[in-house]
C-alpha positions as CSV (number, residue, x, y, z in Angstrom):
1,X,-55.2,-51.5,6.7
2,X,-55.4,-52.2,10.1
3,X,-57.9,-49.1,10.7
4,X,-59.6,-49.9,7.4
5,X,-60.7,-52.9,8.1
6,X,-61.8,-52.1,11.9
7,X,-64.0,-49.7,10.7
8,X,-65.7,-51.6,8.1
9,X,-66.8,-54.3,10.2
10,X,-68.2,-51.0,12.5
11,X,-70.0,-49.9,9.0
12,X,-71.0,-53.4,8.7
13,X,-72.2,-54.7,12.3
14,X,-74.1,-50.9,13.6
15,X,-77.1,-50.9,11.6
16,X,-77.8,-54.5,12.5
17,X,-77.3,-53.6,16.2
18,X,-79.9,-50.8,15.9
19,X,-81.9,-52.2,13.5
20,X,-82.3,-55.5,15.7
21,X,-83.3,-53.0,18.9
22,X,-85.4,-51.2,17.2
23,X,-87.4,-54.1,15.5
24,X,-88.0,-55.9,18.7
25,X,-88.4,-53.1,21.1
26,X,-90.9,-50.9,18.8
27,X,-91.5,-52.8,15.9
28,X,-89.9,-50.4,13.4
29,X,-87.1,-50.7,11.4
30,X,-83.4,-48.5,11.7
31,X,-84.7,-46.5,8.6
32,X,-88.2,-46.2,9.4
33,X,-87.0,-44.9,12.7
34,X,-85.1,-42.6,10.6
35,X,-87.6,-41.4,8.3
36,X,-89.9,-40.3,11.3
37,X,-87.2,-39.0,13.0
38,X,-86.3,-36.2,10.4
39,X,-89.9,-35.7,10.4
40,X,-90.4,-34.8,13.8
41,X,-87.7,-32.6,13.5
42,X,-89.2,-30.3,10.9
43,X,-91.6,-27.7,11.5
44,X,-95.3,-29.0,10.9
45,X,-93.1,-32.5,11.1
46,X,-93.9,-32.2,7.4
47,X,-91.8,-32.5,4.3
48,X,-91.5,-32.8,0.9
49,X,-90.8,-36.6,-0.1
50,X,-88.2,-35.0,-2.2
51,X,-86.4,-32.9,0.6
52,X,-87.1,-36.0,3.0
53,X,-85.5,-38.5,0.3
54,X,-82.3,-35.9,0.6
55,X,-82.0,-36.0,4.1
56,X,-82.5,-39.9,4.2
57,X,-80.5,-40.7,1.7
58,X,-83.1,-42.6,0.0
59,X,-84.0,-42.6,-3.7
60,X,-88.0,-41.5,-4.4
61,X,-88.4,-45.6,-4.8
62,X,-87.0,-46.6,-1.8
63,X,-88.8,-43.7,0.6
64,X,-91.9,-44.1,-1.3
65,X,-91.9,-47.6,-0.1
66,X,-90.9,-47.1,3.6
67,X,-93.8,-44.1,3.8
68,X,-96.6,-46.6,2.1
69,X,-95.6,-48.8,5.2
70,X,-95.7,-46.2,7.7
71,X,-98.7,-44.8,6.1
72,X,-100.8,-48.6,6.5
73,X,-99.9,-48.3,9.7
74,X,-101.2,-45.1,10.6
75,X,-97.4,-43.6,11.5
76,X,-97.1,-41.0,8.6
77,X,-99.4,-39.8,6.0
78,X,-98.9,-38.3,2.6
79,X,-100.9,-35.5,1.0
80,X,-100.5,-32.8,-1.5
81,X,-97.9,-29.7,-1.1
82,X,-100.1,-26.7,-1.3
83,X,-98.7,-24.4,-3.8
84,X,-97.3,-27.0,-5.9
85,X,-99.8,-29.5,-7.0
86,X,-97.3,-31.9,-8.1
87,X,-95.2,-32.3,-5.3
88,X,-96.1,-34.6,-2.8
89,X,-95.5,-34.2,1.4
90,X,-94.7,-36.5,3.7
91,X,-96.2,-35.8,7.4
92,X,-95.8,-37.7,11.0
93,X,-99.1,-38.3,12.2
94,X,-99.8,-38.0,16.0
95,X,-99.4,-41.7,16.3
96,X,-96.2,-41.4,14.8
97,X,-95.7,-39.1,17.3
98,X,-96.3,-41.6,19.7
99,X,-93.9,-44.1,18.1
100,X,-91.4,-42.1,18.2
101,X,-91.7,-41.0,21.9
102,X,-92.3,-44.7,23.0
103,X,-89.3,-45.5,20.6
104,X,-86.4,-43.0,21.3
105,X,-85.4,-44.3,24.9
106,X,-84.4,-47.8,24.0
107,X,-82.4,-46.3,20.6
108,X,-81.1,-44.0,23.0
109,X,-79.7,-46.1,25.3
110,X,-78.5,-48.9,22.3
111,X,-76.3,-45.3,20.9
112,X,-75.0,-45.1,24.1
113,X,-74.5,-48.4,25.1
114,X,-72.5,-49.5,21.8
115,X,-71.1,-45.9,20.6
116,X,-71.0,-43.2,23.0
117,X,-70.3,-44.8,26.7
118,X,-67.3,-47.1,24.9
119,X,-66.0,-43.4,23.6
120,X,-64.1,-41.1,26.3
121,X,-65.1,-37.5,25.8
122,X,-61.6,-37.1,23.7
123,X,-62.5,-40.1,21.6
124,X,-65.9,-38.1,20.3
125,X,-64.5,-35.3,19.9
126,X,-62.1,-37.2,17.8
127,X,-65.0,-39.3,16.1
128,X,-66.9,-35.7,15.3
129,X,-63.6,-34.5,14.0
130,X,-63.1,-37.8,11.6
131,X,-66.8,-37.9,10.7
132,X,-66.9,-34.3,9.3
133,X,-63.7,-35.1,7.4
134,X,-65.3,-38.0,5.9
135,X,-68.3,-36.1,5.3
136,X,-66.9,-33.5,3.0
137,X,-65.6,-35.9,0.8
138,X,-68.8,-38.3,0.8
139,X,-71.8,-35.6,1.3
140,X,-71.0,-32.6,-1.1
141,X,-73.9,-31.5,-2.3
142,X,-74.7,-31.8,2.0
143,X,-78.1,-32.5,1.1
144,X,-78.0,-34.2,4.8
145,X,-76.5,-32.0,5.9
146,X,-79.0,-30.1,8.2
147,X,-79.5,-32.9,9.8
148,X,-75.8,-33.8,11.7
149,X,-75.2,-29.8,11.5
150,X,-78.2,-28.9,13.8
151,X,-76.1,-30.4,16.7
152,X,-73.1,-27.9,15.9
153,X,-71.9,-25.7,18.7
154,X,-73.3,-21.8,17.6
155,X,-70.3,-20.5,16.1
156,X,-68.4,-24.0,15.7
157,X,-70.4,-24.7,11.9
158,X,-67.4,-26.0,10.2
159,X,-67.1,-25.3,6.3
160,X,-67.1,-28.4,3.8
């Protein structure tokens, strides 16, 4: 219980810690952060609202909501797939670009700050180890997948 309970309130307290930095320092919120993020990681940083919903973890309602803001604000824009006229894609514009870049150090440093520098190297390898197993229970269809398995060692993939 002990261990439950500690990691709740971490569940519970994170998001509001990165949310709260990332709101006052770039005027974006955790998810919206997020949402760009996996953008800019794909090539064209375009995507498929479906494919991007997936490796969100957001329903169609909830990203379609989050992209009509970034969209007013210039940050993402949505246009037609070609090839399949009734899919819609989702791509980071060049000032979402430059939201991102002007963003990323301070959510950097608020990782580090309240996750990684209070971790010793054996406590992350532990927290990767932990997180995986409670990723193959949670994420089995992986549709996010690609995105915590892009930072696995070449060779390491682990099979869930």
């Amino acid at each position: 219980m002990a261990a439950w309970v500690r990691f709740v309130a971490v569940l519970e307290l994170l998001p509001g810690v990165f949310d709260g930095q990332l709101r006052r320092d770039s005027g974006v919120t955790h998810f919206e952060y997020f949402v760009m993020a996996v953008l800019s990681e794909t090539p064209g940083r375009t995507l498929r609202m479906a494919e991007l919903a997936g490796a969100t973890n957001a329903t169609l309602s909830r990203l379609s909501h989050v992209v009509q803001r970034l969209e007013d604000r210039g940050l993402v824009e949505r246009l037609p797939c070609p090839g399949d006229g009734r899919a819609i894609n989702a791509r980071l514009t060049e000032s979402g670009w430059a939201k991102m870049e002007a963003a990323a150090p301070g959510h950097v440093a608020t990782v580090r700050r309240h996750v990684i520098d209070v971790l010793t190297p054996e406590q992350i390898e532990q927290l990767a180890a932990i997180s995986d197993a409670i990723l193959a229970s949670v994420d089995l269809p992986g549709p996010m997948a690609a995105g915590y398995r892009r930072y696995d060692e070449p060779g390491d993939a682990k099979e869930s």
